[in-house]
Structures are given as structure tokens and as C-alpha cells.
C-alpha positions in Angstrom: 39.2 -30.5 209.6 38.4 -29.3 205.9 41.5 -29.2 203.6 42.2 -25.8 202.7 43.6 -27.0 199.1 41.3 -26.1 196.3 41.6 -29.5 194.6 41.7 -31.5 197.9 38.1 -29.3 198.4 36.9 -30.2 194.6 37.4 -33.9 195.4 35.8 -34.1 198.4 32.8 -32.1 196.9 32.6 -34.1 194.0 32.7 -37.4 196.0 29.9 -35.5 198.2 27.9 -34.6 195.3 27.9 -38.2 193.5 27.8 -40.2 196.8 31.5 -42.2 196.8 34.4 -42.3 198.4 37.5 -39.3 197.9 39.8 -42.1 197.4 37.5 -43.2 194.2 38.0 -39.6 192.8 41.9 -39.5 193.8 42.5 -42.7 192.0 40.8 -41.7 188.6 42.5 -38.7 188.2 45.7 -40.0 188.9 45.1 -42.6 186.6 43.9 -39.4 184.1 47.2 -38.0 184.4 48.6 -40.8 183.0 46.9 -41.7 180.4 48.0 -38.1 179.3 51.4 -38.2 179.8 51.6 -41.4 178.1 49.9 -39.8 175.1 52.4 -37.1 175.2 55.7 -38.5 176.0 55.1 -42.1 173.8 57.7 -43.7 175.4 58.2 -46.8 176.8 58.9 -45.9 180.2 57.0 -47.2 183.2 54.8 -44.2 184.2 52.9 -44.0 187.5 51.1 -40.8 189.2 50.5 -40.0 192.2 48.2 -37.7 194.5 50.3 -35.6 196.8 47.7 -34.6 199.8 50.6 -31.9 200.8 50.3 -29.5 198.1 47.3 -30.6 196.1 49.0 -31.7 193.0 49.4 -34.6 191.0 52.8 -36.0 190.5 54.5 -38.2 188.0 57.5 -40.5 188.2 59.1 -42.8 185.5 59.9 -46.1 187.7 63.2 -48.2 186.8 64.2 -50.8 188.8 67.8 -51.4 190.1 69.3 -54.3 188.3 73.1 -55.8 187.6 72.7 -55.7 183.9 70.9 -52.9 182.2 69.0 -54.8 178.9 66.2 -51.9 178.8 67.7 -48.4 180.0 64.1 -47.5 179.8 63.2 -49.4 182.8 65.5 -50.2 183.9 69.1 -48.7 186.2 72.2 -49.9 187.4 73.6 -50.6 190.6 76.2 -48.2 190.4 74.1 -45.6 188.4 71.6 -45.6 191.2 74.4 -45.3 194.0 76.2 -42.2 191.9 72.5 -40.6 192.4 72.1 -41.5 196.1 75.7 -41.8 197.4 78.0 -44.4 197.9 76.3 -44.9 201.6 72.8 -45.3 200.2 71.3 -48.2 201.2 70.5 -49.8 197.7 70.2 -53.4 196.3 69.5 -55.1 193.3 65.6 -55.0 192.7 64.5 -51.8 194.7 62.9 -49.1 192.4 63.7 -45.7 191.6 61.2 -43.0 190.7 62.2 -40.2 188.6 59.6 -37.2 188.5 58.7 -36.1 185.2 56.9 -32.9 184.0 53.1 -32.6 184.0 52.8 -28.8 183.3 53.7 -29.8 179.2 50.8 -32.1 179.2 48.5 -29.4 177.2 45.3 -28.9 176.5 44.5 -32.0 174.4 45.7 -34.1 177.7 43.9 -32.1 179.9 40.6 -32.8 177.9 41.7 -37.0 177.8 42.2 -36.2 181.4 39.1 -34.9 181.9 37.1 -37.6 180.2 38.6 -40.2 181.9 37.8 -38.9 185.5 33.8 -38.7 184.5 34.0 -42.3 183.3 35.7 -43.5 186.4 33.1 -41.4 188.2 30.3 -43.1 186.6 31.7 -46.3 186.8 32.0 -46.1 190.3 28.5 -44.2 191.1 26.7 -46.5 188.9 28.7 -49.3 191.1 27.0 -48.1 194.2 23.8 -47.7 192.7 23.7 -50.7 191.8 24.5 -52.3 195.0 22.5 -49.7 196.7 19.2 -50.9 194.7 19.8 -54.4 193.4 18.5 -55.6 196.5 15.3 -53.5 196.8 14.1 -55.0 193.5 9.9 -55.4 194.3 9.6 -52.2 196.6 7.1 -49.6 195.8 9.6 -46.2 195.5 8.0 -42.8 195.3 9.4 -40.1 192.9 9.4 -36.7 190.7 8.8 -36.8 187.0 11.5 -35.0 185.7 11.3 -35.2 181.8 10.2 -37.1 179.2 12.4 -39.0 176.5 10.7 -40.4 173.4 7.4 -41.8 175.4 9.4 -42.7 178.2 9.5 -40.8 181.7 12.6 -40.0 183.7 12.0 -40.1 187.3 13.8 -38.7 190.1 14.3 -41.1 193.0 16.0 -39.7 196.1 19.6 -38.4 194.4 18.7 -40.7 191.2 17.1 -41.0 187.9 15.7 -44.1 187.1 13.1 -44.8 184.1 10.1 -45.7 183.5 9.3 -47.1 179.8 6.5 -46.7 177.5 5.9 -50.1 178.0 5.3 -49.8 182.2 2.8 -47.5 181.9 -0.6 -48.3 182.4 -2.7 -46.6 179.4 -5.7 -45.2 182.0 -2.5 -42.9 183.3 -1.1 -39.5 182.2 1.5 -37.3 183.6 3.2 -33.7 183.5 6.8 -32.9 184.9 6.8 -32.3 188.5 4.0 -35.0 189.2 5.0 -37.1 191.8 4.2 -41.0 191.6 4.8 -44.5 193.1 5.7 -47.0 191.2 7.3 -50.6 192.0 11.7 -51.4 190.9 10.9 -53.6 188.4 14.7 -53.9 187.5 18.4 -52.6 188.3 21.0 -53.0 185.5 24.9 -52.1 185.0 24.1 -50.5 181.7 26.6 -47.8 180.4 23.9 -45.4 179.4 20.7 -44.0 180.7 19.4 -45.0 184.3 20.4 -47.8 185.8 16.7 -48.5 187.6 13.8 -49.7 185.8 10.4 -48.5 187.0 7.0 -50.3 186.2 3.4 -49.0 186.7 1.9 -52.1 185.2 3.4 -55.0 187.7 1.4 -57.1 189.4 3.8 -56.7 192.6 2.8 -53.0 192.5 -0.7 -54.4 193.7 0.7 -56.0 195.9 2.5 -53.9 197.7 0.1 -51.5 197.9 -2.1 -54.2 199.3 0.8 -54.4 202.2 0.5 -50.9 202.9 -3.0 -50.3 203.0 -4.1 -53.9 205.1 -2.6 -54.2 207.7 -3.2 -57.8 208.1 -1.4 -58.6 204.8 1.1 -56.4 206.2 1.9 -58.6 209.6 1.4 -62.1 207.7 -2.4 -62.6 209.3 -3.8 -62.2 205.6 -1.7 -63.7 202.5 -2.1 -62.7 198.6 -1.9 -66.0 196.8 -1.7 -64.3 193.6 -2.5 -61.2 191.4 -2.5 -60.7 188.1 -3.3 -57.5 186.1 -4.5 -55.8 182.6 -3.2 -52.3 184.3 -5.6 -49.2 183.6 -8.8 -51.9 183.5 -9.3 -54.4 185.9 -7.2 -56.6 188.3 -7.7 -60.1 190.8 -6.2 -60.7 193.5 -6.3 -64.3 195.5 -6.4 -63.6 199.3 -6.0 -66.7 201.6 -6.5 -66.6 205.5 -4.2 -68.2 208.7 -6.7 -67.5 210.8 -10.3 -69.2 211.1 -12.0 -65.9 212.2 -10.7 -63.4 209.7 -12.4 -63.0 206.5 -9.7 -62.3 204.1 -11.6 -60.6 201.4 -13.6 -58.2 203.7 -10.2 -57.3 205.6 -9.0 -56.4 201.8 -12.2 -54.4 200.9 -12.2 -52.9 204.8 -14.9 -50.5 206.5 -17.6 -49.6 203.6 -14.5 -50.1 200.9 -11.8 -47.7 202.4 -8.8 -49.4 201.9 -9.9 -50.8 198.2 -10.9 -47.7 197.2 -7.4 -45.9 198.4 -5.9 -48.0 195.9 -8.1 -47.7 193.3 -7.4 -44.0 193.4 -3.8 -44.6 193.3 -3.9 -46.9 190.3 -6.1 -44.4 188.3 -9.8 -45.9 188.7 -8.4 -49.3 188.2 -11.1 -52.1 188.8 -10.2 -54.8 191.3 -11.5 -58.0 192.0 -10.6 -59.4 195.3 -11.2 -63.3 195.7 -10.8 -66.2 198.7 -8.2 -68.8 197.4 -8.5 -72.0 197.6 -6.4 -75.1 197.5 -9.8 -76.9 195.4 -9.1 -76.1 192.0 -13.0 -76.0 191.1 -13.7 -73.8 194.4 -11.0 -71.4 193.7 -12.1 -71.6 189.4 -15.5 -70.4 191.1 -14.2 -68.0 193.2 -12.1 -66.8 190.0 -15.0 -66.0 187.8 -16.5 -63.2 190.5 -18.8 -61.7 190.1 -20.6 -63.8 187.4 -22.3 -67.0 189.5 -21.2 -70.4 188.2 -23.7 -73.0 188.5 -21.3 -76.1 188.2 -17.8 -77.0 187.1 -16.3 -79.9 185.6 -12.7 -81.0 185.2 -12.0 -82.3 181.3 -8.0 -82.5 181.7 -6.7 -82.7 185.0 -3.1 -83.5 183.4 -3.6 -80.8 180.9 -5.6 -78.3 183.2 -8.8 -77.9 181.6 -11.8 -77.1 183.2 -15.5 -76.3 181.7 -17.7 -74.2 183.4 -21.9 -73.8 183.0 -23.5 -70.7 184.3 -26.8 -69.4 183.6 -27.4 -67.6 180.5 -27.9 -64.4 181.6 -24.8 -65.0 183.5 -22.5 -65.9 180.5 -21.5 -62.4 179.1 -20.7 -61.4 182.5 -18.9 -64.3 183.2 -17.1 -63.6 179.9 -16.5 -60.2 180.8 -15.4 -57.6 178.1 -13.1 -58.9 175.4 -13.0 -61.7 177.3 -11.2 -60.1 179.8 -12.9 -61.2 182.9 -12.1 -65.4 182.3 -8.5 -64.3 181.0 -7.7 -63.1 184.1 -9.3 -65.6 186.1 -7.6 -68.6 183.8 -4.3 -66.4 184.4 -5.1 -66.2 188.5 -5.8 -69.8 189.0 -3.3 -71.6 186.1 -6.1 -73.6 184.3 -7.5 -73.4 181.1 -11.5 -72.5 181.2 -14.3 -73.3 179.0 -17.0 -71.0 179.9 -20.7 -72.4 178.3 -24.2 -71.4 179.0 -27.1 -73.9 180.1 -28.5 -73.7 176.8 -25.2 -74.5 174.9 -25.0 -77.0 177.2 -28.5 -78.2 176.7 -27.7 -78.3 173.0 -24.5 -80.0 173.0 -26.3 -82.9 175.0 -28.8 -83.2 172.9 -26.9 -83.1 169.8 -24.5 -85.9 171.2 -27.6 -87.8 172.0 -28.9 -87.8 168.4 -25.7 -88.8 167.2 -25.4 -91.6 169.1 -29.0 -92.7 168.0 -28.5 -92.3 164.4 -25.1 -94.8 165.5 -27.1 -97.7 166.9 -29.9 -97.2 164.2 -27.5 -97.7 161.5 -25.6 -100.8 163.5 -28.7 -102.2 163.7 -29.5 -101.7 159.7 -26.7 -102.9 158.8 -26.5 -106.2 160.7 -28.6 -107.8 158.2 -26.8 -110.6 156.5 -28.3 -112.9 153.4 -26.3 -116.3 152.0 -27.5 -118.7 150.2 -26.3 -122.3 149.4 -24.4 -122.7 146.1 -25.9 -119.4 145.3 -23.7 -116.9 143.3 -22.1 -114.5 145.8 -22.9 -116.3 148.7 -20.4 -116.0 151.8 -21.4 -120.0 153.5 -22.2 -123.1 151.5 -25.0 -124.1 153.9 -27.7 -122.1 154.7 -29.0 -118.7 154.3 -29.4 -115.6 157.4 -31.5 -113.0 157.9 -31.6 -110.9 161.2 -34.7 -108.0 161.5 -36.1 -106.8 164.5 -39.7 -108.9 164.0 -38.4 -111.9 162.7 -37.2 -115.1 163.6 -34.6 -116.9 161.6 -34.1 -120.9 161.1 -31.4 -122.7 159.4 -31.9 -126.3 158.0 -29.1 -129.2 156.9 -30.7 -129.1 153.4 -30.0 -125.2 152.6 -33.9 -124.5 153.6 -34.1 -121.2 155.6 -37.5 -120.6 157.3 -38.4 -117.1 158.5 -41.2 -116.4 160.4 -43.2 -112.9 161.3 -46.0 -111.5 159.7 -45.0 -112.7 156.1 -43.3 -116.2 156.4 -40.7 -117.2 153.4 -39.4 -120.3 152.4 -36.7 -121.0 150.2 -35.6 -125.0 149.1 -33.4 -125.6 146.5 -35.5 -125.9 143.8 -35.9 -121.8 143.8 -39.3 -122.0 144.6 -40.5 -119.3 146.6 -44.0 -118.7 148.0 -45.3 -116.0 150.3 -48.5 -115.0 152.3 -49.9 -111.8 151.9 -52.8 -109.8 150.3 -51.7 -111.1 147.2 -49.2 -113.9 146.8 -46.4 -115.3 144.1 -45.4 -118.8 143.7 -42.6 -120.0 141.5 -41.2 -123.4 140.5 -40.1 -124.8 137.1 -40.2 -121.4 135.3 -44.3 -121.5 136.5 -46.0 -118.3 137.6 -48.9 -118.5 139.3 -50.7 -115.3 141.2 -53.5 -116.4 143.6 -55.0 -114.0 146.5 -55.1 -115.2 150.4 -53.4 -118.4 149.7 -51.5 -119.7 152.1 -47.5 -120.8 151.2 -46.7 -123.8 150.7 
């Protein structure tokens, strides 16, 4: 049966209205009321108030406890004090309490305004309490609501009996909205903050994808079909990694569904939103390739396995769309699959190969070149005492006891240790004690 007090009916309303419990809106007006009376009467009395259900008001008592003694006559009564006010008979001891009402009709109108403050905060307190509770656990769901109004870039949404927010920031740019649109949008976040809403909306999550994914398959939605991942640049394009329990369903085409249906319903819900929907797979290189849809990937090699590095090759005309725009389309696959990826075209390829070749050419040449060693015996600058080297390609290289080194190829040298040289060619030079002698075709000696 309704209470036919007014204020018993405001309380209950209230509680109604903000979705608590009477008993929550009792208990911060009484405690109101005496953080007024304290402000009036600034004494040290011990003040409690008290909701009297009966006739609707709000009574206050100054509590003093019965004691042999009296130090503090504040707080304190004696035994005989507090039998002179009940009678000789009264059954009193030491330690019971006494409550002595006190005034509230004095309070005035600066108390009733404290008053009145301190119920809303005790309101809010307690209906941002429940709303926290309520919603902390739905964190991930897809929540539909009513624009309501717009604060500095961010929108104010009405969900159910709630505002909750949704920042600048959680937007997706390819969106725009007017009050009174509806929208859905995933809880990114619920927090105990003291001002603005309490629940953080997001239009750019990757779980929003996902969940509308869950309500659009219904495979995904009963655990036959399983999103490995999704990651997002909200407003452009999107990949998701679909993975199969069961042999005979084809987890992409379940996604894309009957001539693109159930695709295109989300599309349309996330503004034109492009979306790539790929097999996953527990290869790394297969699910890289998979990844990089639609561009074809002719091969794929791992360069760090510790490290996560990958390079891929695809045809050339293949390589801007395997690239995608900005770069977009191998950020979100390197995002989707966790590894780094090195996208190259044959001819790069081609060219790097090549150019490593040639290096490693010009390397042996100049090993080769530079093996050459020349000593000779009690010769200035000479590394041995016995003996002089000489390695070539053509040539063959003998050593002697005596210091004589005899090379033979096309031109044959000999060197004694008289300093005499002599050589065959088209024309020849022979030297031995400071004698020059130039003859043609003669053979060394």
C-alpha cells in the first residue's frame, strides 16, 4: 500500500526515478539533516537524525550516555540525572543512552540548501554505484542508443535510463551524426568517475566487428565458426581471421554468406567500411599469405623467426596492391598476424640478387689479386731470408736452397744472387755486372 505522506511519496519516487533503493534516499537525508544542524548548533554534542516513517519527518536527538562520573556534560549524563528524567523505577544502568530531541525547524535556509546538496551527492554516489555494477560486467557488448547532445566533439548517448559517452577519439571519421540518430556501438569502458558518464562508448573497436560478426553468422554465433582476430583502421578497411571446427564448413564463405548478405549488413552498419575476411592458420607463412588478400603472393620467406620477420615476393604488378594505400593494406595484415613483413617485387628481388652476386665477385677477384706475395733473400724489405714467392693464376712457382726462384709460364724469370735477370720475349733484357745488353728472340739464360 502507497504511503499517503508527501515525503514518504517523494522518496519512493525519487528512488523510482534514479533506480535505488528508499532506504538509500532515507539515509542521505538523514544524514543531510545533520550536517545542518551541526553547522547551526556548533556544538560538541553527539547528534544523530532519524527518519520517522509515522509522520514523515526527520527527527533529531543529541545522544549522552549514562555514566557514574560526568567528565563531558556534553555527552555525557548521570545516573541519577537520568533516573530524575525517567523515574526512580526506570529501568537504567550505567552505559545505556539517552536521546534528547532537538529542534530542526531553526535550521534555515542556508542548512536547507547544505541539506539539499548533500542528498544529490549521496544520490549520485549511490546511482553511479549501481551503474557501475550494473555495466562493469557487460564491458565488450554491442549496446544500442539515442544521440542526445553533443559536448565539445564528443556525443552523449542515451542508453536505456543512462547517458554514457562516446569521445572524439571512438569515432570512426567515415561517420556523422545529428541528435536523435540512433546507433550501436560496443562498452568500451565503465568507470567510478565523479563527473560526466560513467560508460565509455567506442565506434572504432575491433570487438565492435566482432560482435557484429556474432550477430549476423550464425555459426560464429554457436561456436561452429571462430574469429581468430580483427584488427581495424575504422571508416577504411578492416581483416578479420576466421578459423573452422568443422572439416565441411568454409569459414570465410559462411562470413561473406549467400551472394554477400551478411557482409554487406555490416558494411552498412559500419558506414561503407571495407572488410577483408581471411582463413587463419596455425602456419605463419600460410596465414602471412592469407593476410595480404587480395594481392597474390608468389613466395614467402622467414628472415627472423625469433624476431618475427618475414619477406614476401609477389609479382610486380601485384606489389602496389599488396601494399595497399598508405601502406595500409600490409599494416593491417602485419597487425592481424603479429609479424613484421617485408613486401618486395620480383624485380627488386631480381636486383638485389644480382647485386649481391656482383659483390661477392668483385670479393674473390680482389682475394685473388691480392694473394700475390714477392721476398727475396737478403733483399731490402724482404719478409724470409730464403727464397722469393710469387702466386698468379698462369704461373708456376719454384723455390731453390741457394735464393734462386724459377717461374715458369709464357715469360720464364730467373733470379740468382748475382742480380742478373734475363727474360724471353719479343724483345729481351739481360743484366749482370752493371752490363746492359738488348738482344731480340734470345732465349734466357
Amino acid at each position: 500500500m502507497q504511503s499517503s505522506n508527501p515525503l514518504q511519496q517523494t522518496i519512493e519516487a525519487l528512488a523510482k526515478e534514479k533506480g535505488i533503493e528508499p532506504d538509500v534516499v532515507i539515509q542521505a537525508m538523514e544524514e543531510a539533516v545533520l550536517t545542518a544542524s551541526r553547522k547551526y548548533y556548533k556544538s560538541t554534542e553527539d547528534l544523530r537524525a532519524k527518519f520517522n516513517p509515522e509522520n514523515g519527518q526527520i527527527e533529531l536527538f543529541a545522544v549522552k550516555t549514562i555514566v557514574d562520573d560526568v567528565t563531558n556534560p556534553a555527552t555525557e549524563i548521570s545516573l541519577t540525572e537520568a533516573k530524575d528524567i525517567y523515574g526512580a523505577d526506570a529501568e537504567v544502568e550505567v552505559g545505556y543512552q539517552i536521546e534528547f530531541p532537538k529542534r530542526t525547524d531553526v535550521l534555515g535556509r542556508i542548512a536547507a540548501q547544505t541539506a539539499k546538496q548533500v542528498i544529490f551527492q549521496k544520490v549520485r554516489e549511490a546511482e553511479r554505484e549501481i551503474i557501475f555494477a550494473e555495466y562493469n560486467t557487460r564491458v565488450g557488448e554491442v549496446m544500442n542508443g539515442i544521440v542526445k547532445r553533443f559536448e565539445q566533439g564528443d556525443i552523449i548517448v542515451e542508453v536505456g535510463r543512462v547517458e554514457a559517452i562516446l569521445p572524439r577519439k571512438e569515432q570512426s571519421r567515415a561517420e556523422s551524426y545529428t541528435q536523435g540518430d540512433r546507433l550501436r556501438a560496443v562498452i568500451k569502458s565503465v568507470g567510478k568517475s565523479a563527473k560526466g558518464p560513467q560508460i565509455v562508448l567506442s565506434r572504432t573497436d575491433p570487438a565492435l566487428l566482432i560482435k557484429l560478426f556474432e550477430q549476423e553468422v550464425p555459426e560464429i554465433y554457436d561456436g561452429t565458426v571462430m574469429i581468430r582476430g580483427a584488427v581495424r583502421e575504422a571508416g577504411d578497411r578492416a581483416k578479420v581471421a576466421v578459423y573452422s571446427r568443422e572439416r565441411d564448413v568454409d569459414p570465410v564463405g559462411a562470413c561473406v554468406g549467400m551472394k554477400g548478405t551478411r557482409v554487406q549488413a555490416i558494411i552498412r552498419e559500419l558506414r561503407g567500411e571495407k572488410i577483408d575476411i581471411v582463413e587463419w592458420s596455425d602456419d605463419p607463412v600460410s596465414f602471412v599469405m592469407n593476410a595480404l588478400s587480395p594481392a597474390k603472393v608468389q613466395r614467402v620467406t622467414i628472415i627472423n623467426d625469433q624476431e618475427r620477420v618475414m619477406e614476401v615476393v609477389v609479382e610486380d604488378k601485384q606489389l602496389s596492391l599488396a601494399i595497399g594505400k598508405k601502406g595500409q593494406n600490409v599494416r593491417l595484415a602485419a597487425k592481424l598476424t603479429g609479424w613484421r613483413i617485408d613486401i618486395k617485387s620480383e624485380e627488386e628481388k631480381r636486383k638485389e640478387v644480382e647485386a649481391q652476386l656482383g659483390a661477392f665477385e668483385v670479393s674473390a677477384d680482389d682475394e685473388e689479386d691480392g694473394s700475390s706475395v714477392q721476398t727475396g733473400r737478403d733483399e731490402p724489405g724482404s719478409g724470409l731470408d730464403d727464397g722469393a714467392v710469387q702466386a698468379t693464376d698462369d704461373g708456376t712457382v719454384q723455390t731453390t736452397d741457394d735464393g734462386t726462384v724459377q717461374t715458369t709460364d709464357d715469360d720464364a724469370v730467373q733470379t740468382t744472387d748475382d742480380a742478373a735477370v734475363a727474360s724471353t720475349d719479343d724483345s729481351a733484357v739481360a743484366t749482370a755486372d752493371d752490363t746492359v745488353r738488348v738482344t731480340d728472340d734470345i732465349e734466357s739464360r
